[in-house]
Structures are given as C-alpha cells and as structure tokens.
N, C-alpha and C positions, 0 to 999 in steps of 0.2 A: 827578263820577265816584263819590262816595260816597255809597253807599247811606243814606237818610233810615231813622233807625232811629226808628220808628214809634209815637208815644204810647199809652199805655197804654188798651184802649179802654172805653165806658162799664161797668159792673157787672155789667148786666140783660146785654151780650152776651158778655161772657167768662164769665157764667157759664152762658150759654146753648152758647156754644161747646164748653166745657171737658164740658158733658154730652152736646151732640151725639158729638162723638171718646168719649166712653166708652160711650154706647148702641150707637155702629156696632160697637164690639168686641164687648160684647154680647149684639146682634143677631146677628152674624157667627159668632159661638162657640157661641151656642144653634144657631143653624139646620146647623152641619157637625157638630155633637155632641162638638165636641174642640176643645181649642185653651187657650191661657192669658190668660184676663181681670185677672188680677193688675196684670199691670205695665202695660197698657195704661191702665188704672184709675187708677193709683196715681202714673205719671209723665204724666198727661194735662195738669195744669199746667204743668209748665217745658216738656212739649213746648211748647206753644200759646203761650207769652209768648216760644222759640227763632223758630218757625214766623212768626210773624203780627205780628212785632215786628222780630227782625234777621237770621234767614238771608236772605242775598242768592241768587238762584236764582230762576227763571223756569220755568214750567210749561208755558211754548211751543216750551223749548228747552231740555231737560234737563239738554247737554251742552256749554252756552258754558262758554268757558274758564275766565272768570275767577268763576261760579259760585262759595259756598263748598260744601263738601262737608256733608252730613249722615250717619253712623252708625247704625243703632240696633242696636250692639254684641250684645245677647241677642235673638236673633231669634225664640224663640220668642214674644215680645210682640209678634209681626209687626202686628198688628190695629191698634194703633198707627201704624203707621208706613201701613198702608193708607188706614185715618180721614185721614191730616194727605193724604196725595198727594189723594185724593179732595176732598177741601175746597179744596187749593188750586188744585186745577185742571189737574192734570195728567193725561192719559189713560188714566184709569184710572175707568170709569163706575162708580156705584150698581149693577149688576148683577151686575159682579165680586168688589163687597165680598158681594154676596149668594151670591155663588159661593167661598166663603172655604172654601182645600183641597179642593174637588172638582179631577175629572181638570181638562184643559183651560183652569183658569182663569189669572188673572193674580195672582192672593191665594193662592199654595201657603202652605203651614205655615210658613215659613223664608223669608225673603223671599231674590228670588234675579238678579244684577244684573241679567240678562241675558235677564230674561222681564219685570219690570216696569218702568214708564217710572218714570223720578226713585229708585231704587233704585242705590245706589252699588257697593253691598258683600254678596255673597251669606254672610248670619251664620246662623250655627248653634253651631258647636260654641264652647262659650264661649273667651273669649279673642284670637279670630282677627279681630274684626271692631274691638273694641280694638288689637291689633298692625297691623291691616290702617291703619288709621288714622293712625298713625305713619310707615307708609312714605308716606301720601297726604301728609303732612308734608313730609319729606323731600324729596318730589319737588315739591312747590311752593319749597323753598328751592330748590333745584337749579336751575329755572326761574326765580327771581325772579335768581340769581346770574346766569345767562344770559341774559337780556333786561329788565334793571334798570328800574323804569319802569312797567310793562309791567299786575302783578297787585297786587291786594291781598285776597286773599280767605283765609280760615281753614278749616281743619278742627273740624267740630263732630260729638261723637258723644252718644250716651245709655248709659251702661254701667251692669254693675248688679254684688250680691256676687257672682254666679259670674264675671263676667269678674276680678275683681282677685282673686279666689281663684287661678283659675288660671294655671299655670306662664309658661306664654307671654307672659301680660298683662305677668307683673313683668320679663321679659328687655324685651320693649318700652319697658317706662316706662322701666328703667334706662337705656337706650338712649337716648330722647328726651329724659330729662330733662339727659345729656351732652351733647345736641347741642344743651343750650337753644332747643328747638321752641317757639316762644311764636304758632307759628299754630296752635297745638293747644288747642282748648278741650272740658272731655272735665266731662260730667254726670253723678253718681255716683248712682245711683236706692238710696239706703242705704235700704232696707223690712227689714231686719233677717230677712229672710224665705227659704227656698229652698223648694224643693221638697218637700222631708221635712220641714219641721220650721225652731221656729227658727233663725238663724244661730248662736245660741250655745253651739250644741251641737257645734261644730265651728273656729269662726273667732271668736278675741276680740280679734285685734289693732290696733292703733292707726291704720286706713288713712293716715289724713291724716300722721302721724310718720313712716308708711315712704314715701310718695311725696313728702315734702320732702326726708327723708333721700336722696333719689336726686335731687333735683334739680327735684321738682315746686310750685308756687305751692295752695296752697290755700284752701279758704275752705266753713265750713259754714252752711248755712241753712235755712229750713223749705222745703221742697219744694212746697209747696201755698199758701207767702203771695208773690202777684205780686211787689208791690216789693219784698222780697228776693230773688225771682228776678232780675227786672229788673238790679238794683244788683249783683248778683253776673254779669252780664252782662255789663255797664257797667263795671266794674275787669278784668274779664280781657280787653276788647278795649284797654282803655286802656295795659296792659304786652306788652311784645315780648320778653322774654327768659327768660323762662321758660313752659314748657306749666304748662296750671292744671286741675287736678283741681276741680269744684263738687261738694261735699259734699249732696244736698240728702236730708234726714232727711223720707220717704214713707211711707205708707201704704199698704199691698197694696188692692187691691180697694176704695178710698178711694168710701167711699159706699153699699157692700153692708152690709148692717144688722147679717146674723149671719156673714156670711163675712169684711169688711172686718179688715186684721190676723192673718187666719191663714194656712196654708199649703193649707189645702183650695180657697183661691181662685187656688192661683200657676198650676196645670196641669191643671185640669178646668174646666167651665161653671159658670156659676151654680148653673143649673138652673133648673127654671119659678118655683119657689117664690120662689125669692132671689130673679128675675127680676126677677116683680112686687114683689116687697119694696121692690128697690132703686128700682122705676120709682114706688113712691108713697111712700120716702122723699126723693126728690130731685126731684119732683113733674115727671114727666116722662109724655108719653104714653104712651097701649098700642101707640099706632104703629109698629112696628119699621120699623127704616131709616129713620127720620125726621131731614129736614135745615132748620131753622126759616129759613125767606127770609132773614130777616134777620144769620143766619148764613152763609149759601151767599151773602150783599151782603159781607159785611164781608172774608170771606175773597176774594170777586173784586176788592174794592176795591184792597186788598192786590195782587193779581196785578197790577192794571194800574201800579200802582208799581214794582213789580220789573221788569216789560217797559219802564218806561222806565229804569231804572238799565239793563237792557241794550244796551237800544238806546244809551244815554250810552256806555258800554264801548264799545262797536263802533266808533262815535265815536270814543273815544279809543285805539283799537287802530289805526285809519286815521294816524291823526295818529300814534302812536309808529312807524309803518313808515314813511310819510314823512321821519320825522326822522333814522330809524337803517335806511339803506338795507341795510348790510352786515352788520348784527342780522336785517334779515329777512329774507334767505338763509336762516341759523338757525332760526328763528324757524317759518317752513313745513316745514322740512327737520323740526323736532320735533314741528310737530302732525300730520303726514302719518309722523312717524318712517320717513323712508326709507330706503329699500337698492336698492343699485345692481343693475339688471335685469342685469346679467352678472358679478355677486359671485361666483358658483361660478366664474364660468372664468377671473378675475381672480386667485384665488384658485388655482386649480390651476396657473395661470403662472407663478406663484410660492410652489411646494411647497417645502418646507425636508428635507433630507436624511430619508431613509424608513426608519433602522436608529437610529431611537429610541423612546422611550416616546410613546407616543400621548398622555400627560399631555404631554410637553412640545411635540410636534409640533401639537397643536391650542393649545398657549398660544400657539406662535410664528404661525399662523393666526390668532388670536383678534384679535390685533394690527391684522395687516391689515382683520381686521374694523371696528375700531374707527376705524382710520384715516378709513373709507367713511361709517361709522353715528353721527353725533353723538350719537343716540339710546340709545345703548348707554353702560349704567354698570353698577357692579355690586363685589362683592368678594367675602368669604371669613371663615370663621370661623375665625381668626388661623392660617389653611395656607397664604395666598399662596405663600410660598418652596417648599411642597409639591405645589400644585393647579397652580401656571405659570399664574395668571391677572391678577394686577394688570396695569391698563391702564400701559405703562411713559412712554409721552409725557404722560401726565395726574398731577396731585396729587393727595392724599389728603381725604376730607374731614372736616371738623373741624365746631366752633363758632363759626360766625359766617364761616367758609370754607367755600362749597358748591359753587363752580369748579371743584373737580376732578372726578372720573369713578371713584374707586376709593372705595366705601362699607365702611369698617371697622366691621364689626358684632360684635365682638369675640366670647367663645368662647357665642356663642347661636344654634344650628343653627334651633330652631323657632321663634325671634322672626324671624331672617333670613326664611327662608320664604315667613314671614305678613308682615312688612315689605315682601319682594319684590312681593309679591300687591299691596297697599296702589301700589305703587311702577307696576305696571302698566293698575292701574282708574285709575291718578289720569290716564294717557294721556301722552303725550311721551317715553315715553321705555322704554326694553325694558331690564327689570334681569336681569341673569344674578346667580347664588350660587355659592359653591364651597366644597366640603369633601370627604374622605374617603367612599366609599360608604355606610361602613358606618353612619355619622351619617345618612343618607336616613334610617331610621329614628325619630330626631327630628326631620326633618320631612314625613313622610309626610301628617299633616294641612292643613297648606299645599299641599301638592302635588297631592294629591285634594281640595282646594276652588280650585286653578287650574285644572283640567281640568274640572270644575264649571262653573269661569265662564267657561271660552273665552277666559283671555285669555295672552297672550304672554309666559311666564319662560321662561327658561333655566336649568336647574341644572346645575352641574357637578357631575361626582363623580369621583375617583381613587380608586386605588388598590383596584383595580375588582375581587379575588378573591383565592383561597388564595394566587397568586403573592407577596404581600406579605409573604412569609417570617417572616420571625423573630418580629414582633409574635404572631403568633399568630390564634386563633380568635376573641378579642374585636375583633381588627381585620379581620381577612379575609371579604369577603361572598360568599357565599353562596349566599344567598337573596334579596339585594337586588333583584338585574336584572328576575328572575322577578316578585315586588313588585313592581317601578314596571313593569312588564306589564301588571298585571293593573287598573290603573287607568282608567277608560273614559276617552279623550281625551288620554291622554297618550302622546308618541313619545317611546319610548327607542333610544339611536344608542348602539352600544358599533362604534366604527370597527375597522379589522385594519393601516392605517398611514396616511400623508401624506394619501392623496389622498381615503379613505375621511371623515378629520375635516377634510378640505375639504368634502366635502360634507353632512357632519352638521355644519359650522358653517354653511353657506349654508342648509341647512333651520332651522336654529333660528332665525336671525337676520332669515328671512323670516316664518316662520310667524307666524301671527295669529291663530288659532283655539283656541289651547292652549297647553300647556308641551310643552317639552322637555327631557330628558335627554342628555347627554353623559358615558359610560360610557367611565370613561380608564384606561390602565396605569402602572405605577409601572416593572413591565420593557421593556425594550427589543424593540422587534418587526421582526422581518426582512421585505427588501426581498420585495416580493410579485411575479409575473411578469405581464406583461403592460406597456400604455401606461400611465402614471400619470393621463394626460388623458382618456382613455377608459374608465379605470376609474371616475376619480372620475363621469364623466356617468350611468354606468352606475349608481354604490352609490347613486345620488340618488334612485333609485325604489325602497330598500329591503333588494333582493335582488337578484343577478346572477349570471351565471354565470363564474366567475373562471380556471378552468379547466375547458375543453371534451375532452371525449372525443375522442380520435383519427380515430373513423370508426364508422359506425352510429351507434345510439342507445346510451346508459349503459345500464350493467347495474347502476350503482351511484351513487347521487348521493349527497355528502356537503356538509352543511347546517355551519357555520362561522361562530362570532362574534369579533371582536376577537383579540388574540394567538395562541388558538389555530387561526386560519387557514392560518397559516404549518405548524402540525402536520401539520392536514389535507391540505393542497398534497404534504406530502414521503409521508405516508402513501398517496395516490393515487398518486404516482411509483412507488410500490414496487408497490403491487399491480398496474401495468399493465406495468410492463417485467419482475418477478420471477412476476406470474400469470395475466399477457396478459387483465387485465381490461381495458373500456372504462369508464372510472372519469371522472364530473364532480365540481367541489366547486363548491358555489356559499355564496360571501360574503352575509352576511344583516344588514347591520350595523342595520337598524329595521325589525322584523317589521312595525310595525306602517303603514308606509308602502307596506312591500309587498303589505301586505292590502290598501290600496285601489288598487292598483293592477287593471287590467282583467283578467279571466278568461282572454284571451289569450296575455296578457304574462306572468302566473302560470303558464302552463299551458308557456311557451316554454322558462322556467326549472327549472322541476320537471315534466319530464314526466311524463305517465301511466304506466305498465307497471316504472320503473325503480325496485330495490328503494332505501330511504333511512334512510339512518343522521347523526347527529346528533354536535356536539361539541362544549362549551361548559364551561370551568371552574366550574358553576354548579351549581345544582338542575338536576334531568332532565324535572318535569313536565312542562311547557308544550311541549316540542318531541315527543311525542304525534301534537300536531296535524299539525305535518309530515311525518312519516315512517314512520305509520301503526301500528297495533298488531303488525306483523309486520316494523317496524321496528328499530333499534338506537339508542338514547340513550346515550351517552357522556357522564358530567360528575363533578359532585360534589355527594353526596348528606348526606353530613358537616358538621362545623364546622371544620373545618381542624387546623391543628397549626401550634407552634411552630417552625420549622426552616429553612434555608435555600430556597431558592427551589427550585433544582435537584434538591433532594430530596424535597420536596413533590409536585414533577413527574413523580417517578418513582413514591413510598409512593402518590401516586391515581390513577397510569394515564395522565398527560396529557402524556407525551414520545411522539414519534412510532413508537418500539419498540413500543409499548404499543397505540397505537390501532389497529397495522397489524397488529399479532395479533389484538386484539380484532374488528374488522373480520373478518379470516381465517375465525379460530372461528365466528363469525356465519354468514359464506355457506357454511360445511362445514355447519353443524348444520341448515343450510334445502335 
C-alpha cells in the first residue's frame, strides 16, 4: 500500500524537466500578455522532486480518497501548477496551457477547483489556500479517527511570503501547530521578493522562530539543490507530530538573465527580449510549448506507478470493509456524506417550542441534525454557550483526539472560515462555523471563495441585528444580511421561528453546491399563525405566503424577515380589521431560494397589481427589488445604539405602532 517514493532521476532529465515546467509558464504568460512567471520559475525544482518523486495521486482519478492533497497556496503562480497537471497526465491538454486566461479555458489566472481537473483548492487571495490546507488536515485526522486503518496520505502545499505575511495564514499555523498536524507538510518559496519590491522593505521577521514558537517543525534549504530537497522531504514524512514548515531559499525568475532576482519578474511577462535571453541562457528551443519525449516518458512513467499504488489502495479498501463491516456503514455514509431524504419532515415532527430565540430553536434542531448526518462537524469561535451549537452527544477535539465532532477554533473568525473551506474540498464530511454576525465580517473572504467553489459550509451567525441591545453598534449588524446577499452562490436563511430553521437547517444540511448562511436572534420570537408543518414545507422554497388576505386579491403585500415577521403579522391585523384593508404578509426567510424558484410560484406569492412594502431590522437596499420604486422599505439605515432592546425597537420604528403608521402614511400619501 505504500507508495515507492521514486529515486532521484538521471541529470540530463531533471534538468530537462525542471526547464520544460518553466518554458510552459513562459510560453503561457507571453502568449496571454499577463500573468506571473516569477514563482513558477523559481519553485520549479521542489515542485518536480514533490511531483515526480513522492506525491501520491493519480491522473486518472483525481479524486480517490486516499490521494495526498497538493496546494499551491499563491495562486497567481498558477502556470506552475498547470505545467505539473499537464506533464502528469491529467486532463488537462497542451492547448489549454496555450489558452492560459483566455474566456472559456481550463488555465484561468487563479487556479480554480472546480473548473480544472487535479486542482484541489480555488487560491487567490493570499493566505486562504494556506488556511485552506489546514482544515484538509483536519479532516483527514477526523477520518483516520473514524476508520483507523483505512488512509495514510498527507497534505502538501507550496506557499510563499505573502501567504505567511498574511493575517489568516498565522490563525491557521497557530491552530495546526495545537493540534500537532504532522500530515501537514507545507513548502515555503522564501524568494525574498514580492510584488513591489524587496521583502525587506516591509517583513524582517524570523519565519522559522515564529512557526516553531507555535508549534511548527522546521528546516531550511536551498530551494534549487535536489538532494536537499529530497532529504528535507524524507525527515518530514519520517515525523508525525508535528506540521513542518520547508524553508527553501529561491530565486524569483531562476534563470531569466536580467529579470532573475527582481520584482519586475514576480507579475508581468518576460517580455520577448528576456524571452529569448532566457531560452539561450538555458539553452532551450525557440519552440514554444515545447515537451522533450523523454520528458512526457518519464513523467508517464511515473503515472503508471501511482495508477498501481491505486489500484493497491482499492485493494486495500476492499479488504478494510470486509474486515470492519460495521465501519463500513460509516464509511459510505461519509464518502456519499448523507442525509436522510425526509430530514425536513423529521425534523418538523419534532419542532421544539416556537416563543424562543431562533439561536436557540435551531441549535436544538441542529441536534437532531447531527443525530441523522455523521457528516456533519463543526464549531465556533469560543460563542458555543452564545451561538447553541456544539454537537452535545459528541467530544471535543484535541491533539491526538479527532473522535469527536465539535472543532475548537478558538477566537479566529477568518482562519475558521478558510479551515471550514479546507474541511469541505477535502470531502466526507459538511463543516458548519459559528459566531456573532457581526464577525461575518472577518470572514467574508472565506465565504465568497465558498461560493466560488461550490462547495458545502454552513455558517452560523447570531445575534443577527440592532435587537442585541446594550453591546451597542460595534455589535449590532446591520448591514451584514445585505452582505452575505450580495455574494453570487451563497443562500442566506434569516428563519421567523421553529419551523422556518427546520427548514433552513434541512436546506443547509442538503445543499451541495454552496454555502449557507443561518441568520439567528439572540431575542425571543413569537408563536407565528398557521400549521407549524405546513409552514415549514412552505419556507423551504424561500418565500411564502404566511398570511392570506381575507378575500379578493391584496391591496397590500408585506415582505418579512426573521423576528420582525411577528411585527409584520400584528401590523396587517390592524390595518384590516381598524382600515378594512385586504392585507398579505409573506415570510421570505432565503431570498435567494426564492429567486429560483419558477415564475409561477413567484408570481402566486407576490402578485402583480398589489401595492409592497418591506420590513427587516436591516439596511433597506436590496428590498428595492421587491416592492418596487413605489414601494415602502421599512428597516435600519444606521449603526445602532447602545440601549436596551425594547428601546431600540421603538428610537428606529420596528414595534408594530410604528410600522402600522408608517404603513398608513404611505397609502394616504399614494
């Protein structure tokens, strides 16, 4: 089952290889007229002796399990990581690399998971592909705790100085180096270089002293002598309890005659001139895109070794199911991460009393969730006792203890995030996060590079507006909901009681395509009229109508998020029995569910001709769109104030006195 890590191969073809992967960059970079040949250049050796020596991975099957993971943390070196997939044989032809950032191709700027084959991690903004790596950590511990036996594969990335410059990178390492991650093997591309100018004009610190001082293993080496890469390969697969930082001191542009060493090679072309400079310093063809037979041999050579390491796996995955029957219940239940096709109505059968805080109504749901979903882990940046989400039948987990299902990410909103992300691509298993709304904020980048990649988070968020009383304006959001709106592929669920975060928990907990948001109260929300079971079927498609007009059609529809539904509901009472309107309100708890919903079913809910007014303790933008410029927006435009809750409710309009006047004045003035 273990992988044969690969002798070093003759002279004439690693150095024939080492310059093929730098001319496709290149090649690739001159012909889209942009791009960064720097780091491709420059970490082209330890890629190729990672690549062609000990990542385990298969080019025929991207996505076997026991795979290790590869990184390449700064993504705008992408051209790099194109050269290695193309060489090794993954589907990704020579035409693509010649399509490098045009529309339609497979080689955009940024590599991105979910558009190219053998691409892990959609990296761009620095740091996140680092964090991201860590949670793919994680969840391989989590997995090996749960099916002992079973994997042994590593997380490998390439990072560079803007990853460990930036903020996120260091919540991560501190993080992983706590949980003594020693499947983490993580390549430091130290080119002393950035964008602008040297590193030293900004960063002089000691890397290596501050990631032991957190708990990391280190080790520095020339970045460009094989057997020191090699040997610094070879010690970090040899220890398990500690993640290892590889030092390797590079050269930007390693080979460019007048660029090599500066920062004019990190984010622009060559150019023609260097082009040629470098092709007849390194004595390489005028050929572009040129791959030397004996190259595109060694590299297939390779390939058909790793296709039998997998096929060996497979092997050995037959045999561990045979041997552990009641493991592989498990076992499928986390590669398929299932959920039971009737979780929403299981779940509304078992509603928890409806005149509480929707934080705590959907924690005690969240439960039953977890009961169904082995797949599901997750935690909180130190709010459990505030957010109501630790899993309560599960442990916590630790170092060297990954059995449990609650992930203590202690106070790091935007490592969480980007750990969760990491925790998602890695597959088996759906992380949820939880903290205070107002913290979305830091992580807003994790959150629009989940929706990016299509894949399945859950965020919690409490304490979801001005109602949060006393803390004040620093805590109260806002403008959050609106935000995580405005994000392309993300559904945000802000529920109105019980049955509504029954069904924004069975949306989350199914979805596959995106993240989700869970927009919770810290107050208490009254009981709403209607079926509890019929409602919740109903909020599942977004938007409903919660209260129907008497007879005819509305003369007034009122649009309603989370706690202020209950306003809305008592404000429609008055104006129909006090001003004999026909008055609907309809519940909207995921706009954005409801947008895809059919033209029909949109049209059944908000009919045509009926005037609409809006109401949401929030920003007033975005509800525009529904209730037209002749409309009425009802919310909060402000940062809040310090003061009790009920006061709050009154000093911005959002008690029912309030909105049924405002309402009034509205259809007097029309």
């Amino acid at each position: 089952m273990n992988t044969p890590i690969a002798p070093a191969a003759p002279n004439e073809i690693t150095a024939l290889a080492v310059n093929t992967m730098k001319f496709l960059a290149i090649d690739a970079i001159e012909a889209a007229k942009s791009g960064h040949p720097g780091l491709p250049m420059g970490a082209a050796d330890v890629a190729f002796v990672l690549w062609s020596r000990y990542l385990r991975h298969d080019p025929t099957n991207p996505h076997w399990r026991d795979r290790d993971r590869f990184i390449l943390s700064p993504g705008h070196g992408s051209m790099l990581l194109y050269a290695l997939l193309h060489l090794a044989g993954y589907d990704l032809p020579l035409d693509e690399l010649k399509q490098f950032r045009q529309w339609g191709s497979k080689t955009p700027g940024h590599p991105e998971v979910h558009l190219t084959p053998g691409v892990e991690v959609t990296t761009g903004p620095l740091g996140q592909g680092f964090a991201n790596g860590v949670g793919m950590a994680m969840a391989a511990k989590l997995a090996e705790a749960r099916l002992p036996g079973l994997f042994q594969h590593r997380i490998w990335a390439i990072v560079s100085d803007g990853d460990v410059m930036e903020g996120v990178a260091y919540e991560a390492a501190s993080l992983a180096g706590h949980l003594k991650l020693g499947n983490l093997i993580y390549v430091y591309d130290d080119n002393r270089i950035t964008l602008d100018g040297s590193i030293d004009e900004a960063f002089s610190e000691d890397v290596a002293a501050r990631f032991e001082a957190v708990g990391w293993r280190t080790q520095h080496i020339d970045g460009h002598d094989h057997a020191q890469i090699a040997a610094a390969y070879d010690a970090a697969l040899a220890q398990s309890e500690k993640p290892t930082l590889i030092l390797a001191r590079t050269h930007i542009g390693h080979g460019a005659p007048n660029k090599h060493d500066t920062h004019k090679v990190h984010g622009e072309p060559l150019g023609k001139d260097e082009a040629l400079a470098t092709r007849r310093a390194l004595g390489w063809s005028d050929e572009t895109f040129l791959v030397p037979d004996v190259v595109r041999d060694h590299f297939a050579a390779r390939a058909r070794t790793l296709a039998e390491v997998h096929a060996s796996w497979v092997a050995h995955e037959q045999q561990w199911l045979a041997a552990h029957p009641a493991q592989g219940a498990l076992y499928r239940a986390l590669c398929d991460r299932t959920v039971p096709d009737d979780l929403l109505e299981s779940l509304l059968a078992k509603l928890p009393p409806t005149n509480d805080a929707t934080r705590a109504l959907a924690g005690t749901l969240e439960q039953l969730v977890a009961a169904v979903m082995p797949s599901l882990v997750g935690g909180d940046a130190d709010l459990g006792g505030s957010t109501k989400t630790p899993i309560k039948d599960s442990g916590k987990v630790s170092a060297g203890h990954f059995d449990g299902r609650n992930l203590r990410f202690g106070i790091r909103e935007h490592a969480m995030g980007s750990i969760a992300n990491g925790i998602a691509l890695y597959g088996m298993f759906i992380p949820f996060t939880a903290t205070f709304l107002t913290f979305s904020d830091y992580m807003r980048p994790p959150i629009r590079l989940a929706g990016l990649s299509n894949i399945p988070v859950v965020h919690v968020f409490t304490h979801d507006s001005v109602f949060l009383g006393e803390d004040g304006p620093t805590h109260q959001s806002v403008e959050h909901v609106s935000a995580l709106r405005l994000i392309p592929n993300v559904d945000v669920w802000r529920p109105a009681d019980s049955a509504e975060c029954a069904a924004a928990w069975a949306a989350a907990a199914t979805r596959r395509d995106g993240p989700t948001e869970l927009i919770l109260s810290r107050q208490k929300v009254d009981v709403l009229p209607g079926d509890t079971t019929v409602r919740g079927r109903h909020a599942a498609r977004g938007g409903y109508v919660l209260v129907r007009e008497e007879s005819g059609v509305p003369q007034v529809v009122i649009l309603s998020t989370g706690s202020e539904v209950s306003v809305a509901v008592e404000a429609a009472r008055r104006l129909h029995t006090e001003d004999g309107l026909q008055v609907r309100v309809v519940s909207m708890p995921c706009l954005e569910v409801f947008a895809r919903q059919d033209a029909h079913y949109r049209a059944t809910v908000l009919p045509p001709g009926a005037r609409r007014a809006s109401f949401e303790a929030g920003r007033t933008d975005l509800w525009w769109r529904y209730v037209g410029l002749d409309g009425l927006v009802l919310g909060v435009d402000g940062f809040g104030a310090s003061a009790p809750g009920p006061v709050l409710a009154d000093k911005y309009s959002l008690t029912a006195d309030h909105v049924t006047a405002h309402l009034r004045a509205w259809l007097r003035a029309s």
